[in-house]
C-alpha positions as CSV (number, residue, x, y, z in Angstrom):
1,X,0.0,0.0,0.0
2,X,1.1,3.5,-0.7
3,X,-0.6,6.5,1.1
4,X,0.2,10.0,0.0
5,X,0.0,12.2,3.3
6,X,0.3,15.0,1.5
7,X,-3.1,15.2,0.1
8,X,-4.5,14.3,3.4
9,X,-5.0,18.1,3.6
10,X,-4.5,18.9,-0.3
11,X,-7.2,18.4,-2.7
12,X,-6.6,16.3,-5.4
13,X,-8.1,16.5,-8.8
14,X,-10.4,13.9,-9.7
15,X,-13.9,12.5,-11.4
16,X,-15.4,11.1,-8.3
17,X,-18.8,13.2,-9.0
18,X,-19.3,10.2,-11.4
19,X,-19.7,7.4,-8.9
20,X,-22.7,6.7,-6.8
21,X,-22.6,3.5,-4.3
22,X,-26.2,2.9,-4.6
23,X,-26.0,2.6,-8.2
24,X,-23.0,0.9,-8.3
25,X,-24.0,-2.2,-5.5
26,X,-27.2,-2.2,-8.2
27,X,-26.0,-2.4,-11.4
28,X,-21.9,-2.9,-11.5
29,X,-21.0,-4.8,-8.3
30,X,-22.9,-8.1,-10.1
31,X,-20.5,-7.2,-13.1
32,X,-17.5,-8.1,-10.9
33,X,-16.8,-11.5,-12.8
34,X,-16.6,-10.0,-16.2
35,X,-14.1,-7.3,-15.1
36,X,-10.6,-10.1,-13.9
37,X,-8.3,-8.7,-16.5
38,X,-10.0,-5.1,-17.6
39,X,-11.9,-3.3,-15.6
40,X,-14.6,-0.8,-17.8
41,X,-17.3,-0.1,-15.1
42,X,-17.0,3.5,-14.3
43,X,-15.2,4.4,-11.3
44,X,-13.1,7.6,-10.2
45,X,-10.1,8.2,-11.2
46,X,-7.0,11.0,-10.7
47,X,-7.0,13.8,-13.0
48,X,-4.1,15.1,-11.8
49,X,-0.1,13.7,-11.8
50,X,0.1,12.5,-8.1
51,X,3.8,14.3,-6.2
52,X,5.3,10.7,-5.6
53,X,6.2,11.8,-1.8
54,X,4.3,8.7,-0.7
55,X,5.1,6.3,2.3
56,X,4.7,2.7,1.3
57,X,3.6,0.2,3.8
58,X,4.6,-3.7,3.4
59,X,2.5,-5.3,5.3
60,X,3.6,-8.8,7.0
61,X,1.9,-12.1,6.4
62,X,-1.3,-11.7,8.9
63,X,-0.5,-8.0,9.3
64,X,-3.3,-4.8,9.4
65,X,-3.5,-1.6,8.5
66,X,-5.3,0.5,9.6
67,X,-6.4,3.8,7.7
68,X,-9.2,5.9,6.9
69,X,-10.5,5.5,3.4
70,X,-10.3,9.3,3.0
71,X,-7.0,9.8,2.7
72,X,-5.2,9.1,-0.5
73,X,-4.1,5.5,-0.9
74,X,-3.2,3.1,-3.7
75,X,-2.3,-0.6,-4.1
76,X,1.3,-1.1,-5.7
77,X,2.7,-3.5,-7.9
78,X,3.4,-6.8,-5.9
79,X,7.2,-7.6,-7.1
80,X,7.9,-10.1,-4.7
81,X,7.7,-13.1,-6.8
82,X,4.9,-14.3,-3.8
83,X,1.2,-14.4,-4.2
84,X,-0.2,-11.4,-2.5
85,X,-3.8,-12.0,-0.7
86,X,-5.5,-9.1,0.8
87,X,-9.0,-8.6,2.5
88,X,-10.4,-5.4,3.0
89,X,-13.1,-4.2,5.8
90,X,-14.6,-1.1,6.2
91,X,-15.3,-0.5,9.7
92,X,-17.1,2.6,11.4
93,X,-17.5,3.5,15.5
94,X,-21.1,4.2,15.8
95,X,-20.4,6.9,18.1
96,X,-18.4,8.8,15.4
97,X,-21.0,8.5,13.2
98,X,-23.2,9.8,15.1
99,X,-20.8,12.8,15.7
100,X,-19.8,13.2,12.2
101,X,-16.3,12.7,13.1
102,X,-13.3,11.3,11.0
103,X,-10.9,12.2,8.6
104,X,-12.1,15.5,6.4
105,X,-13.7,14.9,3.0
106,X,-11.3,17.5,1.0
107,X,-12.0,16.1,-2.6
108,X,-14.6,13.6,-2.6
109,X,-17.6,14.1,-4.8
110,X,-19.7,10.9,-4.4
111,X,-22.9,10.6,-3.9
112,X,-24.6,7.5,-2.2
113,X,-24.2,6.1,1.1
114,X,-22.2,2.8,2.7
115,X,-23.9,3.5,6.0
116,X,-26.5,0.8,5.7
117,X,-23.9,-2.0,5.0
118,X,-22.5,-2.0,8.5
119,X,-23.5,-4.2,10.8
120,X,-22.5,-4.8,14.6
121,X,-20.3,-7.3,15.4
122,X,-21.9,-8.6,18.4
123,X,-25.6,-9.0,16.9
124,X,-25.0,-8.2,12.8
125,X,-27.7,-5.2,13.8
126,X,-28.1,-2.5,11.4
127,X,-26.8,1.1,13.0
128,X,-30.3,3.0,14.4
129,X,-32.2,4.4,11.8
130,X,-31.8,8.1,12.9
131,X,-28.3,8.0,12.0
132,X,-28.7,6.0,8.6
133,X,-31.3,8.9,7.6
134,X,-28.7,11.6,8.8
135,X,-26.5,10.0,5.8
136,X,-29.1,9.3,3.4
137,X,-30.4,12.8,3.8
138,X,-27.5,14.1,1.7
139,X,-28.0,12.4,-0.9
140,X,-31.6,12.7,-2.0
């Protein structure tokens, strides 16, 4: 993983206005299969040569990290010669949520919500629906 800490404050250019996670778990998530080699399903993308000043992060067999999706990151080329495996969750503290806290949205221009896919660990309940419709509200 590379993370570029200097757009954690620093907009970068971008066409995220063109995704929408609603529309995107409905029509291009079931898509997945057809997309192993060549990916054509529109997604956002840089506009904009990134300043390489990045701070690359080799994770250890069974290792996390931990980061907040805002913040500029990018997978690298595995050049190890060793099959590389990775799972990704995305995790939120209710009581953030419900603050609006985390890491600034500088850049981001998408529209849709995740906030009903979380679940909590000890019972898979959904989060409380006041705070799903303070999400949701933005984007209708």
């Amino acid at each position: 993983m590379a993370f570029h800490p200097i757009y954690f404050s620093r907009p970068a250019e971008n066409t995220s206005e063109i995704y929408n996670y609603e529309t995107w778990n409905r029509q291009s998530r079931v898509e997945a299969a057809k997309h192993v080699h060549t990916d054509t399903r529109p997604q956002p993308k840089l506009q904009q040569e990134i300043e390489q000043q990045d701070i690359r992060i080799i994770c250890p067999a069974g290792g996390l990290i931990l980061f907040s999706g805002s913040h500029l990151h990018e997978t690298v080329p595995n050049t190890s010669g060793i099959a590389r495996y990775s799972i990704d969750f995305r995790t939120v503290h209710a009581d953030d949520v419900l603050a609006g806290a985390g890491a600034q949205n500088i850049d981001s221009r998408c529209t849709g919500t995740t906030i009903r896919d979380y679940r909590r660990c000890t019972d898979v309940s959904l989060l409380p629906d006041e705070i799903i419709a303070q999400y949701e509200k933005y984007d209708r």
